[in-house]
N, C-alpha and C positions, 0 to 999 in steps of 0.2 A: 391795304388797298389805298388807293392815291382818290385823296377829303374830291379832287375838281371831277373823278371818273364817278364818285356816290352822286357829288351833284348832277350828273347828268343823266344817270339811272334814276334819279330820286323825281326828275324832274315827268317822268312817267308813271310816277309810282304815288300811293300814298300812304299818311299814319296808319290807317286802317289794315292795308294788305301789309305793311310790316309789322304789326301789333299782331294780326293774324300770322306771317312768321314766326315771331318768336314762341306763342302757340302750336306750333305744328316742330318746333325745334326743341320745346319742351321749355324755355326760357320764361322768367318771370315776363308779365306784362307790364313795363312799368309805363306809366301818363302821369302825368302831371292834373295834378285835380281837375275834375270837370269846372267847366267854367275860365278856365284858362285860355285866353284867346288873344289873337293879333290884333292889335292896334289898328291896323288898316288889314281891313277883309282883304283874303285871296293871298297873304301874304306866306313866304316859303322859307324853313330855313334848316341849315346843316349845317354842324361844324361838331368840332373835339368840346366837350365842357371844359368851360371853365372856370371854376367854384369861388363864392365870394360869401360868407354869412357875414350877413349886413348888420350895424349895433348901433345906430344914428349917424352915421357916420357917413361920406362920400367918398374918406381915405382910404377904406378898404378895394373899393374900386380902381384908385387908382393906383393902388399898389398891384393889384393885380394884372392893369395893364399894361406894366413894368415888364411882366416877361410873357406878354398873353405870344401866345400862338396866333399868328396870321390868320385869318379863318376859324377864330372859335369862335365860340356862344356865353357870355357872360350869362352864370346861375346863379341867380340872386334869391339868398335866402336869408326871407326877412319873416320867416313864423309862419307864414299862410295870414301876415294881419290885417285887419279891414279899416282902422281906425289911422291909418296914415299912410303916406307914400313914402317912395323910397329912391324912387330912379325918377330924376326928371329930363328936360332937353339936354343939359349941359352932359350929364353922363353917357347919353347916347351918343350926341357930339364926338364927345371924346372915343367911345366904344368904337365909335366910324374910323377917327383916324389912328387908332391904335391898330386900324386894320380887322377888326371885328366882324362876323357874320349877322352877327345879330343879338338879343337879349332876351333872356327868360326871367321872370320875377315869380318868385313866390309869395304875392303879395300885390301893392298895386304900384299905379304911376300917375304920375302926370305931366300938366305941360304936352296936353295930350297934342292940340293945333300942331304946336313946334314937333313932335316925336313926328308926325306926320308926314309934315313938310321933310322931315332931314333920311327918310326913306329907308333906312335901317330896321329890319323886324325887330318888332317889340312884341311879344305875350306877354300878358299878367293877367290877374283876377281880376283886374279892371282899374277904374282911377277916382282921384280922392284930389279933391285942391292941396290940402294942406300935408305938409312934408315929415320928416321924425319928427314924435313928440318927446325925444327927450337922449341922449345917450350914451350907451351902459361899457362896461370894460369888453375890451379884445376880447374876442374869441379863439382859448390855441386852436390852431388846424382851421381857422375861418378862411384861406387859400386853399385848403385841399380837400375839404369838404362840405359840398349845400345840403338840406336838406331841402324836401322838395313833395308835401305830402307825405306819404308813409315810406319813400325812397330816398338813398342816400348816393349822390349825384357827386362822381370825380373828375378827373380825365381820363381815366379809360373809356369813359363812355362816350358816347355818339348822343347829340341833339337833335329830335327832327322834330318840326311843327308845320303844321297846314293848318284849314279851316276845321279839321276834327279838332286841333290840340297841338298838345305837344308828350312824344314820345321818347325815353330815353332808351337806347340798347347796348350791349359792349361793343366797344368800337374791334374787339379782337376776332366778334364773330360776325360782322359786318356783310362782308362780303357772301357767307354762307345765308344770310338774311335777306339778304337784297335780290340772292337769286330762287329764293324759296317764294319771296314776294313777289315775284315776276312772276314764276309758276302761278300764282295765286290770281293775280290782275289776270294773264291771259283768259284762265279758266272761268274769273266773273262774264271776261268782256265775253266769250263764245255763247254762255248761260245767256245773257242778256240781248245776244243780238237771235239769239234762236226763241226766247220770249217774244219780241218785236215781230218777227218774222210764223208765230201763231202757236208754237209748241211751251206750252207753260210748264210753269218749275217744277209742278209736280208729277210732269211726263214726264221731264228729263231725268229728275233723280230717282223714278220708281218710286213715290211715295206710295202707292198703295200696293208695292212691294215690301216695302218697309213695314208699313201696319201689319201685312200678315206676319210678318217676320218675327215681330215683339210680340203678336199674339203667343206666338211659339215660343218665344224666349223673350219673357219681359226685360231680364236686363239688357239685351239689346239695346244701343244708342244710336238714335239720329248723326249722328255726328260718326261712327263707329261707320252706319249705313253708308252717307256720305263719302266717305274713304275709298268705300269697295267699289262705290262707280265714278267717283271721280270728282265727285262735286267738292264747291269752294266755298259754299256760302255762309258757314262758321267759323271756318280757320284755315 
């Protein structure tokens, strides 16, 4: 499926209802550690990864931009470390005109004013003044694979980050995702406007249907309940 037709479904959609896709698809849920966030609130982004494991170095970057994909997402993976940055203005800079969607750090950044101004997403763990403290030998395979918390992030996969985070999925089951997530948004936004409107959540899904239910059969799941009347508000 064509990266500009996700952005335009994505651009209704969020991490959360595709994070609940890949749940309802049987798919690992991969995020990017909590605490991982935009640069500038309200900020959106998708693209193919890109992988870069970072080792003091800014070359690895820009080797990578060497043959980046139009429209990817620089995965910078520098340990998940707190004690220095890794990505500042100049790198984003470059990320922009190498044609980039945007950048993910596993780790922090700075040069926070400039990342701002030059309007390209940035997530990371957050920012730190001061930049590598020190740097170690190549990494083989630091172009084809990031680490990224307890996941390991290629180009098969698919970037997306909102104000939840940031989500990675295979880019191969994409499309099967994006339309499980639409199912899933429509079914919040019905739930919610029939809240508003006087009927509460737990008319709509028979909650006190349920209770008798798992009286009768403890292993019973809320989530199992869920299912059999339609609700979305787990997965």
């Amino acid at each position: 499926m064509e990266h500009e037709e996700l952005r335009q479904r994505f651009a209704t959609l969020t991490t959360a209802h595709l994070a609940d896709a890949c749940v309802r698809a049987g798919l690992p849920v991969r995020c990017a550690p909590a605490g991982t966030g935009a640069v500038v609130p309200g900020s959106r982004l998708l693209g193919p990864a890109i992988p870069a494991r970072h080792v003091g170095s800014v070359d690895v970057f820009l080797e990578a931009f060497e043959e980046a994909v139009p429209g990817g997402v620089l995965v910078v993976d520098n340990g998940g470390r707190l004690d220095e940055s890794c990505v500042g203005d100049l790198v984003v800079l470059e990320a922009r005109a190498a044609g980039l969607a945007g950048v993910v750090i596993w780790g922090l950044h700075r040069d926070t004013a400039d990342i701002r101004e030059i309007g390209l997403p940035v997530f990371s763990l957050g920012s730190l003044p001061t930049g590598p403290l020190s740097v170690g030998p190549r990494v083989d395979g630091g172009l084809a694979e990031a680490i990224v918390g307890t996941w390991r992030i290629g180009p098969a996969d698919l970037v997306l980050g909102d104000d939840d985070g940031v989500l990675f999925v295979p880019a191969a089951r994409a499309g099967e995702l994006f339309t499980l997530a639409e199912g899933i948004r429509d079914t919040e936004r019905r739930q919610a406007d029939r809240i508003r409107a006087g009927e509460t959540l737990r008319e709509q899904v028979d909650f006190a249907g349920f209770l008798t239910a798992r009286e009768a059969d403890p292993a019973r799941t809320f989530r199992a309940h869920l299912r059999s009347v339609g609700g979305a508000i787990e997965e």
